[in-house]
C-alpha positions as CSV (number, residue, x, y, z in Angstrom):
1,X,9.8,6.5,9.3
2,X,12.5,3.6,9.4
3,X,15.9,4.5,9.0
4,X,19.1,1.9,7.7
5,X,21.5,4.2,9.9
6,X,20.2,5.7,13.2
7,X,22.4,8.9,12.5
8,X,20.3,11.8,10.6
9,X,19.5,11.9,7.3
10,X,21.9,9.4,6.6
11,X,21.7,6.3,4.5
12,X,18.0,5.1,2.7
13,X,15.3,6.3,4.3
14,X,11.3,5.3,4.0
15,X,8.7,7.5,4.3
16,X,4.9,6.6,4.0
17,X,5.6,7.7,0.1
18,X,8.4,5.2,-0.1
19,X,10.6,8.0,-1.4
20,X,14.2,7.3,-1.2
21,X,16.5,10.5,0.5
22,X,19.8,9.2,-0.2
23,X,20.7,11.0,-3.6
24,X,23.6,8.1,-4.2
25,X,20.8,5.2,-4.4
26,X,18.0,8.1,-6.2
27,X,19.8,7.0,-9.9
28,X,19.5,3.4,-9.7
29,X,17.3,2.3,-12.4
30,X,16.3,-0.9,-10.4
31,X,15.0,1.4,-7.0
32,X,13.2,4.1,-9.8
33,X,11.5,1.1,-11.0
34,X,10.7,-0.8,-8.0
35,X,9.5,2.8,-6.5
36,X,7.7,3.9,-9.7
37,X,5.8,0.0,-9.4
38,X,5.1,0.9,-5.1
39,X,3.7,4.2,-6.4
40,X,1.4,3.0,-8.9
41,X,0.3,0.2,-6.7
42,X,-0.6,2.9,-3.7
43,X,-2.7,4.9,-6.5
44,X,-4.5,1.8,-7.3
45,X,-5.3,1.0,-3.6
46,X,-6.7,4.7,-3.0
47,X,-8.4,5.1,-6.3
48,X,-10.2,1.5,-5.5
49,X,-11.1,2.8,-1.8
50,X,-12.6,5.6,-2.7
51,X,-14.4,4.3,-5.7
52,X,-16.1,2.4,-2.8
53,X,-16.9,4.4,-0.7
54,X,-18.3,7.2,-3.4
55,X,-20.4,4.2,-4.7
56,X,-21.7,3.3,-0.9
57,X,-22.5,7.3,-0.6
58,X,-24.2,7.0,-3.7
59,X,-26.2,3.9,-3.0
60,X,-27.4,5.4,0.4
61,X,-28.0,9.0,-0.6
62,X,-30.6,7.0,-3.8
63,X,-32.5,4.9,-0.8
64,X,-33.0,7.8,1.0
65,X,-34.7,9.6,-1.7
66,X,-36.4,6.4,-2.9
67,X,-38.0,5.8,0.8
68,X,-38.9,9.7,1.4
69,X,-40.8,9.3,-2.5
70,X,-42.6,6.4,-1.2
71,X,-43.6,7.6,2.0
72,X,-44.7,11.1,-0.3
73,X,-46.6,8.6,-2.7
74,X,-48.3,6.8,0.6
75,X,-49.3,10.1,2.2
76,X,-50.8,11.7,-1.0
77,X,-52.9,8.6,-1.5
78,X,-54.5,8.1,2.2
């Protein structure tokens, strides 16, 4: 976590959510905005990541049942 102050809980804090603690900057439209625009981007990232790797799982998971129905095919017709 980075810290503006190196006392506490004091001053704007950043977390791995980019959530803001001090409640006097928590109202600024600008810092709702500019976190609601970090947020979405984060989703984005994730949601493409694991699209990826579920399509990869998928991919692998159909070659192994396409080599396993070949080799059944070759074994049935020898």
């Amino acid at each position: 976590m980075k810290t503006s102050t190196s006392e506490g809980k004091h001053g704007i804090q950043r977390t791995s959510r980019m959530q803001l603690d001090d409640l006097d900057f928590a109202n600024h439209p600008a810092l709702l905005l500019y976190a609601q625009q970090q947020m979405q981007e984060k989703t984005t990232s994730v949601a493409a990541a694991n699209s990826a790797v579920v399509g990869l799982n998928i991919h692998k998971r159909e070659k192994q049942d396409s080599q396993i129905q070949h080799s059944m095919h070759q074994s049935n017709h020898n």
